[in-house]
C-alpha positions in Angstrom: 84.2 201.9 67.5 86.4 200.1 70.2 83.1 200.3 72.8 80.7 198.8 69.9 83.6 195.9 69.5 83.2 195.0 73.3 79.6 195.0 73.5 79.3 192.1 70.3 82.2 190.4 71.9 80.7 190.0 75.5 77.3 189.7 73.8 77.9 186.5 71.6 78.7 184.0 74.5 75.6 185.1 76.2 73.9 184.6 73.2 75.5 181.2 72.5 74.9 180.0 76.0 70.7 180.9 75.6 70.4 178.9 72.2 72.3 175.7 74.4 69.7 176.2 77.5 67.2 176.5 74.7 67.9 173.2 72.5 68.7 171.7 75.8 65.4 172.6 77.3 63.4 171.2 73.8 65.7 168.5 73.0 63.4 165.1 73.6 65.2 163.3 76.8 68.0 161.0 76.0 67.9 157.4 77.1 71.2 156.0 78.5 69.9 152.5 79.3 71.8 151.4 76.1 74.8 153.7 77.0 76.8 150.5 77.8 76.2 151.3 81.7 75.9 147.8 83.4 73.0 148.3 86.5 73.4 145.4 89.3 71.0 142.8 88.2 72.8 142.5 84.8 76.1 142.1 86.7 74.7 139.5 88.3 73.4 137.7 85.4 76.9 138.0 83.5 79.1 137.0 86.5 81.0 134.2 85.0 80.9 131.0 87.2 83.5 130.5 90.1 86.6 128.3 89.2 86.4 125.4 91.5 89.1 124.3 93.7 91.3 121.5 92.3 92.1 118.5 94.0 95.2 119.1 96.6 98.8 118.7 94.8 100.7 115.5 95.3 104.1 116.3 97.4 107.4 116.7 95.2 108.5 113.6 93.2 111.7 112.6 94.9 113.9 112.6 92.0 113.4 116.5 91.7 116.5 118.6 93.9 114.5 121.3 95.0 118.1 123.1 95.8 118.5 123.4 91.9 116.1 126.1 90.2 116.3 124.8 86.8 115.4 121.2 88.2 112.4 122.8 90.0 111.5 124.9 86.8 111.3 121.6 84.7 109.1 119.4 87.5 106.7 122.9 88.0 106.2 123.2 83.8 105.2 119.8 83.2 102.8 119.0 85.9 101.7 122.6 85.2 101.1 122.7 81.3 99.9 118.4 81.8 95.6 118.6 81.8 93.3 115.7 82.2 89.4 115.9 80.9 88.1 116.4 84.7 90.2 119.1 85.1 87.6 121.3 83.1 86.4 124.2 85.4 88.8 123.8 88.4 92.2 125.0 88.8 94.5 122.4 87.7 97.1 122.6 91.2 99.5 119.3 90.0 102.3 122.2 90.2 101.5 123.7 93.6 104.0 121.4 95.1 107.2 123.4 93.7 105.0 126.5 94.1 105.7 128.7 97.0 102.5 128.6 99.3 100.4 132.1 99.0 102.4 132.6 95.8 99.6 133.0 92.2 101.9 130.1 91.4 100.3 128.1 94.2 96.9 128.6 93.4 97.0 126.7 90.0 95.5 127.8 86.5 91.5 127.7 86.0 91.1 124.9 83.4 89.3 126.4 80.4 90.2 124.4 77.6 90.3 121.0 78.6 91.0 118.1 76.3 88.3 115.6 75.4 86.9 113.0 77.0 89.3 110.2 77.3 92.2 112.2 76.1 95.7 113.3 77.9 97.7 116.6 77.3 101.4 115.9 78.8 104.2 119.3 78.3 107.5 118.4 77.6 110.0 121.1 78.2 111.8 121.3 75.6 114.3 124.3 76.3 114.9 126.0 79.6 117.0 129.4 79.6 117.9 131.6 82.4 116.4 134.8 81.6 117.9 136.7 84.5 119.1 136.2 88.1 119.0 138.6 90.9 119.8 137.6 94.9 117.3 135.1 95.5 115.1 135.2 92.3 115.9 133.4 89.2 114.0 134.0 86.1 113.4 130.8 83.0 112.2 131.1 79.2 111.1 127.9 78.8 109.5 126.0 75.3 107.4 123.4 75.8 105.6 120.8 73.3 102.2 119.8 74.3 101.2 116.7 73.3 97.4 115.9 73.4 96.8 111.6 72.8 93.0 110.8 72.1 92.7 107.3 71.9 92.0 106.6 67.8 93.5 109.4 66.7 96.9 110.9 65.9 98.5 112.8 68.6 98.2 116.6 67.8 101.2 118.9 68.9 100.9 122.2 70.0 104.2 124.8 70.5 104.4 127.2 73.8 106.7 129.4 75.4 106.3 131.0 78.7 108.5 132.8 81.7 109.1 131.0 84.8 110.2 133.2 88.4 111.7 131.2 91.2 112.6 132.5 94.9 114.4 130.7 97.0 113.3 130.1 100.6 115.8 130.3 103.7 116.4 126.7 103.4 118.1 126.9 100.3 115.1 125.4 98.3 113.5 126.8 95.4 109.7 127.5 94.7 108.3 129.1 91.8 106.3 132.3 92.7 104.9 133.3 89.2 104.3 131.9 85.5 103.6 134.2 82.1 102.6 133.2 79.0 104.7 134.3 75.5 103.7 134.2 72.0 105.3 131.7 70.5 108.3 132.7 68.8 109.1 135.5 71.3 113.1 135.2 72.8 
């Protein structure tokens, strides 16, 4: 009885595996040019367009101690989060000035949403926070009010919160090194 148990139990995988090769061997062959598989040429054709470089950053307005990391936080947020129509496409680089140079902060933000044609979008921080401090990295929470003006129409308001990181250099001045969106409301 044990023997007769062995042979079925050894048999039915080999059996298994010969209906597989079998169904496998009949099965009509399956087409994976629909699997979601991208080939070259359609890479190619999806590639978005490349952000153009903005025009070069005007140096720091004189008011602004760049010794103070909250002062520097405030200047880099509103010529950051401030847009123009022709600033469509490009990075928008008004901020690179109290950005540290090689930093993503230096680079600017690829314009994607511009505002219309003869409209301005100015930011207005309206709260700065320290978030955290550590050595020579400060950390802001910052609220700003973006206020888009279209000539004939009322000026629409838009709400947005974001994270600010500052380092500061070896001659005591600060330079933002990174900037992260929050959804509003977040603390």
């Amino acid at each position: 009885m044990i023997t007769r148990y062995v042979r079925t139990a050894t048999a039915a995988p080999a059996a298994a595996t010969v209906v597989l090769l079998v169904v496998a061997i009949l099965s009509p062959t399956v087409d994976l040019s629909g699997s979601g598989v991208l080939s070259d040429g359609d890479r190619r054709a999806l590639a978005p367009a490349p952000a153009l470089r903005g025009a070069e950053p005007a140096p720091p307005d004189r008011p602004v101690d760049l010794t103070d990391p909250a002062a520097v936080s405030l200047a880099y947020l509103a010529a950051a989060h401030s847009l123009l129509p022709d600033d469509a496409g490009h990075t928008q680089r008004r901020a690179a000035a109290y950005a540290r140079p090689g930093s993503p902060a230096a680079v600017g933000v690829v314009v994607l949403d511009p505002p219309p044609p003869g409209a301005v979008e100015s930011a207005v921080v309206t709260g700065l926070e320290l978030a955290g401090a550590e050595g020579d990295r400060r950390g802001y929470r910052a609220a700003l009010r973006i206020e888009t003006a279209t000539p004939g129409r009322p000026v629409a308001v838009a709400l947005r919160h974001t994270l600010v990181v500052l380092a500061e250099d070896t001659d005591g001045r600060w330079r933002v090194v990174t900037e992260t969106g929050l959804p509003t409301g977040e603390d």
